[in-house]
C-alpha positions in Angstrom: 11.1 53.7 -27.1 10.2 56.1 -24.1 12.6 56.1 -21.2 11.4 54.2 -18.3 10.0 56.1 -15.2 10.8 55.1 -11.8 8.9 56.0 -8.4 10.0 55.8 -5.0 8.4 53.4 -2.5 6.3 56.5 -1.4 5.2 56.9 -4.5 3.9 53.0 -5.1 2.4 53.4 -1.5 0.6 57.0 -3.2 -0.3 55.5 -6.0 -1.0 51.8 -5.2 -3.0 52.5 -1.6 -0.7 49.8 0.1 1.8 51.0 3.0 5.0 51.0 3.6 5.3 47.8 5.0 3.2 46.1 2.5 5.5 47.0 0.0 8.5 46.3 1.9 7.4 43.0 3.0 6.1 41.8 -0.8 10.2 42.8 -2.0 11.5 40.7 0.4 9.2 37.6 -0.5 9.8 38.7 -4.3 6.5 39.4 -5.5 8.0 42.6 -6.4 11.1 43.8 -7.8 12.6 47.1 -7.9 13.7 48.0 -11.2 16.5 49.7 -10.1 18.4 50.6 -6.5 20.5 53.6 -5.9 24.0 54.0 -4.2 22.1 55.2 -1.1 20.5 51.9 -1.3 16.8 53.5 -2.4 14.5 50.9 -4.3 13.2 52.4 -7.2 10.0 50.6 -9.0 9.5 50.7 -12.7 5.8 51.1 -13.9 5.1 47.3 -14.4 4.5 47.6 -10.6 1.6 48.8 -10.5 0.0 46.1 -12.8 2.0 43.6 -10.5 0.5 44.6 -7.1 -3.0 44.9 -8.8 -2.7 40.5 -9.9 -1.4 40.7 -6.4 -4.5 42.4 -4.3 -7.0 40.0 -6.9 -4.9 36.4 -6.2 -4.5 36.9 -2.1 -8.4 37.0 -1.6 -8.2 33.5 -2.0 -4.6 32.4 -1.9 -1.9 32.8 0.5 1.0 34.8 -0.3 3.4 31.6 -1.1 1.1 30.6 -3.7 0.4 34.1 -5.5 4.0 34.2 -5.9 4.0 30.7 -7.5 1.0 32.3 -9.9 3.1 35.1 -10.7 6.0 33.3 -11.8 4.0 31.2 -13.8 2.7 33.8 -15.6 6.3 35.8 -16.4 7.6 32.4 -17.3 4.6 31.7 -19.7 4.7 35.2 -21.2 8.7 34.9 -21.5 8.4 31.4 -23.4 5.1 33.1 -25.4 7.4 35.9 -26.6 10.9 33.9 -27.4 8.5 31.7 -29.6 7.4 34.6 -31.2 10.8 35.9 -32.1 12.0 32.2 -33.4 9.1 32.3 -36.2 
């Protein structure tokens, strides 16, 4: 198993195209999570973010924000239930 890799929020903005405040504002709703924060305080994003903000761009063309995060956890929780069945066969 690799070691994770984490990127700084200016790194998601490079990578993603979203700004600053984009980012900001979809942590504090919690449509993303930051795998990790520092002592400073930093946020650190592992690299399921990127698939994250990408559902995210497709769902809020026709939803608003609220409801893509409703989506979201749907999904995790699916996937989560999908994969403990898994391991209990």
């Amino acid at each position: 198993m690799k070691p994770e890799k984490y990127f700084k929020i200016g790194e998601v903005m490079k990578y993603s195209g979203m700004s600053r405040q984009t980012i900001h504002n979809y942590t504090m709703l919690g449509l993303i999570v930051p795998a990790k924060v520092t002592d400073s305080g930093h946020r650190l994003y592992g690299e399921d973010v990127f698939d994250r903000l990408e559902k995210i761009k497709r769902y809020k063309l026709h939803r608003p924000l609220l409801e893509v995060k409703e989506l979201l956890n749907k999904e995790k929780n699916d996937q989560e239930n999908h994969e403990t069945d898994e391991q209990s066969a």
